[in-house]
C-alpha positions in Angstrom: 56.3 10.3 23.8 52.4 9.1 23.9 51.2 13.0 24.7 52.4 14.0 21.2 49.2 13.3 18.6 51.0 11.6 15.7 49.8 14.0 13.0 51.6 16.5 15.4 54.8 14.2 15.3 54.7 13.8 11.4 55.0 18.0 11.2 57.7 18.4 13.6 60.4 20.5 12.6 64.2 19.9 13.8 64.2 23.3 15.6 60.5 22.3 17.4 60.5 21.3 21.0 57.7 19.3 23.0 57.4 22.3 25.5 57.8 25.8 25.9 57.7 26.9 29.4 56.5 30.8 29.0 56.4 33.1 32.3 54.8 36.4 32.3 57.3 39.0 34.7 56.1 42.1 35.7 58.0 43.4 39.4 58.6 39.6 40.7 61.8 39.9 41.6 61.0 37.9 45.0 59.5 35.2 43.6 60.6 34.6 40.1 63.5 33.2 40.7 62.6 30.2 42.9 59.3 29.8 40.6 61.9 29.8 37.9 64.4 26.8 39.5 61.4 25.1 41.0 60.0 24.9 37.2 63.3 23.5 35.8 64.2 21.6 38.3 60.9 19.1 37.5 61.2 19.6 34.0 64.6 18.2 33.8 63.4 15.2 35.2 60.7 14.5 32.5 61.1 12.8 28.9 60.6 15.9 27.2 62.6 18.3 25.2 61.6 22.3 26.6 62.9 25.6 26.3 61.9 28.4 29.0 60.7 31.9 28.0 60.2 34.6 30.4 58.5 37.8 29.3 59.6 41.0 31.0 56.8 42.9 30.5 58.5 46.3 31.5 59.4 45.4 35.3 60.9 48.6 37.0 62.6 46.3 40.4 65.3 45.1 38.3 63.7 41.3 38.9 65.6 40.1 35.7 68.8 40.1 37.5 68.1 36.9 40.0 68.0 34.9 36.6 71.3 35.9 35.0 73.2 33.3 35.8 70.5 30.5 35.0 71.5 28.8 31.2 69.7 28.7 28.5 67.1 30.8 30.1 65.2 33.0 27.0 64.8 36.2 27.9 62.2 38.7 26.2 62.1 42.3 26.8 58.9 45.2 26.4 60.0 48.3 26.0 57.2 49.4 28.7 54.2 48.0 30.4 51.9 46.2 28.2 49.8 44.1 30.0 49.9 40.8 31.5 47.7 39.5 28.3 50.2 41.1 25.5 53.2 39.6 27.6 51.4 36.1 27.0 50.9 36.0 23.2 54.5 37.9 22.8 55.5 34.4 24.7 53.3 32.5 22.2 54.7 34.3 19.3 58.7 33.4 20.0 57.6 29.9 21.6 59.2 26.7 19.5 57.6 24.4 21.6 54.5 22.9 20.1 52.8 22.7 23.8 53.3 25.9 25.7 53.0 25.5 29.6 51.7 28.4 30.8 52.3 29.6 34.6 52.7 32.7 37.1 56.1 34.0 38.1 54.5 35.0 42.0 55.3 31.2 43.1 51.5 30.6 43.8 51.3 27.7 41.5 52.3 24.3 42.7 54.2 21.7 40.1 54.0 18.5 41.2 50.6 18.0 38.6 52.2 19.3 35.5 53.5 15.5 34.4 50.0 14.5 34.4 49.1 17.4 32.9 51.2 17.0 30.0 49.8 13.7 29.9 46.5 14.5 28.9 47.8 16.4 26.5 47.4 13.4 24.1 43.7 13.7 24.2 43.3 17.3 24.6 43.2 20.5 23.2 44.6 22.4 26.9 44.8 21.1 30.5 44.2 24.0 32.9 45.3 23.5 36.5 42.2 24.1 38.8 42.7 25.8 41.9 41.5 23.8 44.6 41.1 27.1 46.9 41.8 30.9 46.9 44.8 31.1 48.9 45.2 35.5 48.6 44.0 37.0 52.0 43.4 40.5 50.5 39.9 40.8 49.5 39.5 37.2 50.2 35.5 36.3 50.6 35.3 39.4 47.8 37.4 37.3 45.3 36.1 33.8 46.0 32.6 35.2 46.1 32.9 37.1 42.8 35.0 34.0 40.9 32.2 31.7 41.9 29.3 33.9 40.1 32.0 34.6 37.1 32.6 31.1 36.7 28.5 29.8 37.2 27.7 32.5 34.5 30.5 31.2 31.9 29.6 27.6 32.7 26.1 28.2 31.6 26.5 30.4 28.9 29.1 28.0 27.6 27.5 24.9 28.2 30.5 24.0 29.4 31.3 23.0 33.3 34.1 25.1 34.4 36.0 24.6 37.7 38.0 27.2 37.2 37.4 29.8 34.6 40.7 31.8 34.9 43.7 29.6 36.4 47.4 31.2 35.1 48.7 27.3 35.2 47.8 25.2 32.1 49.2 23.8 29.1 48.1 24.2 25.5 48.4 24.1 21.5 50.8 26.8 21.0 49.4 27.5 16.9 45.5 26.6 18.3 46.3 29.3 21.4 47.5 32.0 18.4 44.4 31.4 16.5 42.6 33.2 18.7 45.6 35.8 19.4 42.8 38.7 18.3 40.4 38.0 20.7 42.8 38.3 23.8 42.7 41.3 26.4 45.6 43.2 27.6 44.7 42.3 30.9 44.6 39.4 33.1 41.5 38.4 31.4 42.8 36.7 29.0 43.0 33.6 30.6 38.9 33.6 31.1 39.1 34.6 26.8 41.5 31.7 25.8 39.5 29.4 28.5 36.0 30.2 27.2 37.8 30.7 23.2 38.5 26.6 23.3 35.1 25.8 25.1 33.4 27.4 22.4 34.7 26.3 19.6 34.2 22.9 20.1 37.8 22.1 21.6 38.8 19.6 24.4 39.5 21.4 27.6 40.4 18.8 30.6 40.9 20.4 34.2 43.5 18.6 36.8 42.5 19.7 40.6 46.0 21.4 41.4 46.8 23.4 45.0 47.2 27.0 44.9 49.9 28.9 47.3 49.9 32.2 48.7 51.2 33.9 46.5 54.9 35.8 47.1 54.8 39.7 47.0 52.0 42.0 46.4 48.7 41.3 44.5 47.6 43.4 41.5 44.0 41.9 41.6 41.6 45.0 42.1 38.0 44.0 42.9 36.1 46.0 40.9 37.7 46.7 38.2 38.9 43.2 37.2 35.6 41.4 38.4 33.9 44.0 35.5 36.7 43.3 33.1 36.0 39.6 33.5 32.4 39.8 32.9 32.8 41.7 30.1 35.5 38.7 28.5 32.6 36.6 29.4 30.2 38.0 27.7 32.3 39.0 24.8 33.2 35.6 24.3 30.3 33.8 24.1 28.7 36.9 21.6 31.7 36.5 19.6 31.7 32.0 18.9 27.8 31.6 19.6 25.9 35.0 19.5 22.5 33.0 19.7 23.4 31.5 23.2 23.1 35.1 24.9 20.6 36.6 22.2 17.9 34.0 22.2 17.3 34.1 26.1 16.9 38.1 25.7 14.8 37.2 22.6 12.4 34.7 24.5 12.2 36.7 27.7 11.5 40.4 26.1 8.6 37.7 23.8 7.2 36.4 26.6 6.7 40.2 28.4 5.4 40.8 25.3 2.5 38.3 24.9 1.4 38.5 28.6 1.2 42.5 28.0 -0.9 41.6 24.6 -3.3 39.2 25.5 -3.8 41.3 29.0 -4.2 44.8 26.4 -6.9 42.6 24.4 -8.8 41.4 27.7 -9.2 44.7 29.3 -8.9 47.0 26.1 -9.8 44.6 23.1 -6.6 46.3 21.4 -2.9 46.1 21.7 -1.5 48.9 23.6 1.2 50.7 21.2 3.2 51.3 24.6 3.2 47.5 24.9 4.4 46.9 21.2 6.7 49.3 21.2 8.9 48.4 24.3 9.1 45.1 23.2 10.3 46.5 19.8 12.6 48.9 21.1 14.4 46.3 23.6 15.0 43.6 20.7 16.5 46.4 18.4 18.3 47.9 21.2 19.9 44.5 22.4 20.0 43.2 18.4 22.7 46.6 17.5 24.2 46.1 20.9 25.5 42.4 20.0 25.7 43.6 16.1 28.1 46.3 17.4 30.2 44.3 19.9 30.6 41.4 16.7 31.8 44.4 14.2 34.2 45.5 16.8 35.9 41.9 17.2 35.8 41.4 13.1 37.8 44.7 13.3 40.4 43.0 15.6 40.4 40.1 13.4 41.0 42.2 10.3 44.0 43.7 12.6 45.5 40.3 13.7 45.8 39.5 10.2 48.0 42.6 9.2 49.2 41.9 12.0 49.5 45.9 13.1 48.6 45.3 16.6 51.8 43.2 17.6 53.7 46.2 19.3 57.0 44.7 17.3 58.9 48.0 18.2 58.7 47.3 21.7 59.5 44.0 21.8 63.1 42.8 22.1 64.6 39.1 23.3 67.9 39.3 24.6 70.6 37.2 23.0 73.7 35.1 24.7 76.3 38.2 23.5 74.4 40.7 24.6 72.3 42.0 21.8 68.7 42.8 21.2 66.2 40.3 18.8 63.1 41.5 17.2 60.2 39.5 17.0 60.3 40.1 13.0 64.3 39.2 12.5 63.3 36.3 14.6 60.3 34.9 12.2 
């Protein structure tokens, strides 16, 4: 299979499969189950051994039930709600694929791409499905208008062009998508964190122009709130890989204030005005512990992720053939 990178191929295990098809569920009982059969159906098709995961992440409409009688279908339970970003590394964690192939359960994403899109896999880090068009009618000009100033701002604090900063459909490493497991939201902002995590870091990130479907049932997208959630994985992001890239501008701008005040103090007043020295002081500090702080708080997550004490193991559970309950440790 050309995709598979032969230093990949020379560490597969016997239990390891090319893909892992993983499916965030939270109240899709409309649309999971053609999403679902729309998903196998292709996949059965291609040269590739794949397992398919879906993550309940506490659904309350009973959605589980119009995937009973679909084989070898893994199923993994929370306990509760944990967020669209948790249900996405839970699905990372019990994946044995060594590419996961990441989608939505709402039926919005088409799948006629994803063969190409595995593909490329061969000469990339992650293959993201770009949306060719918003297709939600609530809060439409809202969303496209806000996703295009999201997606210009990470493009040039990345240094990276970005068509589309936070599409559900792509395909990635599965172990280089857990090395940055600590950085990840609990929200639908994960997919801007693991996006911009890859960009950052130096890693090959190739985007595939894919169509984008109304989606089936009700949106959980909330303008304000999500639009600030995203800047703030933006910004986070970039602080956290290349602190410099959003400090220096700041740096240079708050200088250049600074110098004009100066030289205009020493024209007029043949001194420097200590009002003039001092906000330029105050803004750098202020901005300097501002970044300082935000970089402590993510070395804290870090230091979590490696006791790995922010898992939420006890809520976690994947249902087995006979009936019983797994736990993600009895599993590893």
């Amino acid at each position: 299979m050309s995709w598979i990178r032969s230093k990949r191929s020379m560490q597969k295990t016997k239990s390891e499969l090319d893909v892992s098809i993983c499916l965030p569920v939270y109240n899709e009982k409309g649309a999971l189950r053609p999403t679902v059969l729309e998903l196998i159906e292709l996949m059965d098709k291609l040269p590739y051994s794949y397992e398919f995961i879906v993550v309940d992440d506490g659904s309350t409409d009973d959605c589980l039930s119009s995937v009973r009688d679909i084989k070898n279908l893994r199923v993994i339970r929370h306990r509760r709600n944990l967020g669209g970003g948790v249900a996405r590394v839970t699905a990372m964690r019990f994946a044995r694929g060594r590419i996961i192939l990441q989608s939505d359960a709402d039926g919005s994403y088409t799948v006629d791409k994803i063969p190409q899109m595995i593909e490329q896999m061969a000469n990339a880090d992650m293959v993201v499905g770009a949306r060719r068009k918003e297709s939600a009618m609530d809060f439409h000009f809202l969303r496209v208008f806000m996703k295009t100033v999201l997606r210009v701002l990470a493009s040039f604090l990345s240094g990276h062009y970005i068509p589309d900063l936070n599409s559900g459909m792509r395909l990635y490493d599965r172990d280089l998508g857990l090395r940055f497991a600590y950085l990840y939201p609990r929200g639908h902002s994960i997919m801007s964190t693991i996006t911009l995590a890859f960009l950052t870091e130096g890693l090959r990130v190739d985007f595939v122009e894919i169509e984008y479907r109304k989606r089936i049932g009700q949106s959980s997208f909330r303008p304000i709130r999500d639009t600030y959630n995203y800047f703030i994985t933006i910004i986070r992001t970039i602080v956290y890989f290349d602190p410099l890239r959003i400090l220096m501008p700041v740096v240079l701008f708050f200088s250049a204030i600074a110098v004009f005040f100066t030289l205009r103090d020493l024209v007029l007043f043949a001194r420097i005005n200590n009002v003039t020295s001092t906000m330029w002081l105050m803004s750098l500090v202020t901005m300097t512990l501002a970044l300082l702080s935000d970089q402590f708080a993510r070395l804290s997550r870090q230091i979590g992720y490696l006791r790995a004490d922010f898992w939420y193991d006890e809520l976690i559970r994947e249902e087995t053939p006979e009936g019983g309950k797994l736990r993600v440790s009895e599993r590893q």
